[in-house]
C-alpha positions in Angstrom: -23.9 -32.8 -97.3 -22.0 -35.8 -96.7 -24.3 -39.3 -95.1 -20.4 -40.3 -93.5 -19.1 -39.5 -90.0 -17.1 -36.3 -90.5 -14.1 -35.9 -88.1 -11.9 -32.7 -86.9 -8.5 -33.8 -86.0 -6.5 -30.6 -84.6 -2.4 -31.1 -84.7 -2.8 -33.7 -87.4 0.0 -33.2 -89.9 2.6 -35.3 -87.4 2.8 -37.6 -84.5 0.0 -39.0 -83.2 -2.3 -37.0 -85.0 -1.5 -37.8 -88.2 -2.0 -41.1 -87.4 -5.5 -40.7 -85.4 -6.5 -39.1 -88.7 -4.9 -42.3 -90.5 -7.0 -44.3 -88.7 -10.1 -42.6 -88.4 -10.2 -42.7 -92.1 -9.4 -46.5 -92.4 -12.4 -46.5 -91.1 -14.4 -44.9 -94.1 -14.5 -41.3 -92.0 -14.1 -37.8 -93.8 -11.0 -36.5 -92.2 -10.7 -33.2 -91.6 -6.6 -32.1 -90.7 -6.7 -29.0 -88.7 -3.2 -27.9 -89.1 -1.3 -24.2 -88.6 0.9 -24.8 -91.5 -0.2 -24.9 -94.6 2.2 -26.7 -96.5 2.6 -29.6 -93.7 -1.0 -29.4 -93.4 -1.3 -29.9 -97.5 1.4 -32.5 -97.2 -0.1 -34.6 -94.6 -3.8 -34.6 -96.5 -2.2 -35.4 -99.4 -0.1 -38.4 -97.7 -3.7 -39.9 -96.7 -5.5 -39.2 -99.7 -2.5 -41.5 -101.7 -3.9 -43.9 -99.1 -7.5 -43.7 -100.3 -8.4 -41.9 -97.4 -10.4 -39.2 -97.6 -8.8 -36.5 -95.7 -8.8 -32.6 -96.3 -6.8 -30.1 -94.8 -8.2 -26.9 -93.0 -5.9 -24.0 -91.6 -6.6 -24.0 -88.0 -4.2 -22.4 -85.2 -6.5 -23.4 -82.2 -5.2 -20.3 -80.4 -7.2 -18.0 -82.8 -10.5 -17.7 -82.8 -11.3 -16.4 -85.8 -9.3 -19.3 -87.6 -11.5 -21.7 -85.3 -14.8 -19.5 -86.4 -13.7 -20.2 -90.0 -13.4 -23.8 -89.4 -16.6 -23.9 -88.2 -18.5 -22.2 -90.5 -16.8 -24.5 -93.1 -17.7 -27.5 -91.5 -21.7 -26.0 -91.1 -21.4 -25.0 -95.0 -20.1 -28.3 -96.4 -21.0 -31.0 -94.0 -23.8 -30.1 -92.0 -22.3 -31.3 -89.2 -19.3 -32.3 -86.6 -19.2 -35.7 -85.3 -15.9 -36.4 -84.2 -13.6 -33.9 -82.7 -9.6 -34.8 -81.4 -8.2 -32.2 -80.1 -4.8 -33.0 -79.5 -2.9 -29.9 -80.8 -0.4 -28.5 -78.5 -1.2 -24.7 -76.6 1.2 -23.8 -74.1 0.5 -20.3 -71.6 3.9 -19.3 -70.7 3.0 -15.9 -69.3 0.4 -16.5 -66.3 -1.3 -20.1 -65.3 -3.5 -21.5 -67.5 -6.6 -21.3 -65.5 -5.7 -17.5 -65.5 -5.7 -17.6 -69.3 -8.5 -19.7 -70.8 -10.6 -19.1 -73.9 -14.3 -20.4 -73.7 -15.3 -21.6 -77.4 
C-alpha cells in the first residue's frame, strides 16, 4: 500500500487527459492511465514515467463493466484506496437518449 494520493484518470493517453495525468503527477501523485488501448495506453505511461512521474497504465473501456470491476479490484489489491478520480473519457449513446441508456456503477 502506497502513503501517496493515488489517482484514476480515464481517457488519459491524449488530450486533456494525458496532460491532467501530467500534472497530477507533478504533483508527487501515483497516476493511474485508464486507457482502452493498450499500446497508447503503454505509450502514454511510459511518456510520463521518462518525466519521473510515476504513472501506470490500466486497460479500462469505461463502457464495460467488467473492465471497470477489474480496475477496481486492482486498485483495492495494490493501493488500498481511490482518491482522485477524472473521468473524462468520451461515451457516446447513439441508439436511444442517454437518460434511456445509463449504467449505475
Amino acid at each position: 500500500m502506497t502513503e501517496k494520493t493515488v489517482a484514476l484518470v480515464t481517457g488519459a493517453n491524449r488530450g486533456l487527459g494525458f496532460e491532467t495525468s501530467r500534472q497530477l503527477g507533478k504533483m508527487g501523485i501515483s497516476l493511474l492511465m485508464g486507457c482502452r488501448n493498450t499500446a497508447r495506453g503503454m505509450a502514454a505511461a511510459r511518456r510520463l514515467r521518462a518525466e519521473g512521474l510515476d504513472a501506470e497504465f490500466v486497460m479500462l473501456d469505461v463502457t464495460k463493466p467488467e473492465q471497470i470491476r477489474q480496475v477496481e479490484r486492482h486498485i483495492r489489491k495494490h493501493f488500498g484506496r481511490l482518491d482522485i478520480l477524472v473521468n473524462n473519457a468520451g461515451m457516446a449513446h447513439k441508439e436511444e437518449p442517454l437518460f434511456m441508456n445509463s449504467t449505475e456503477t
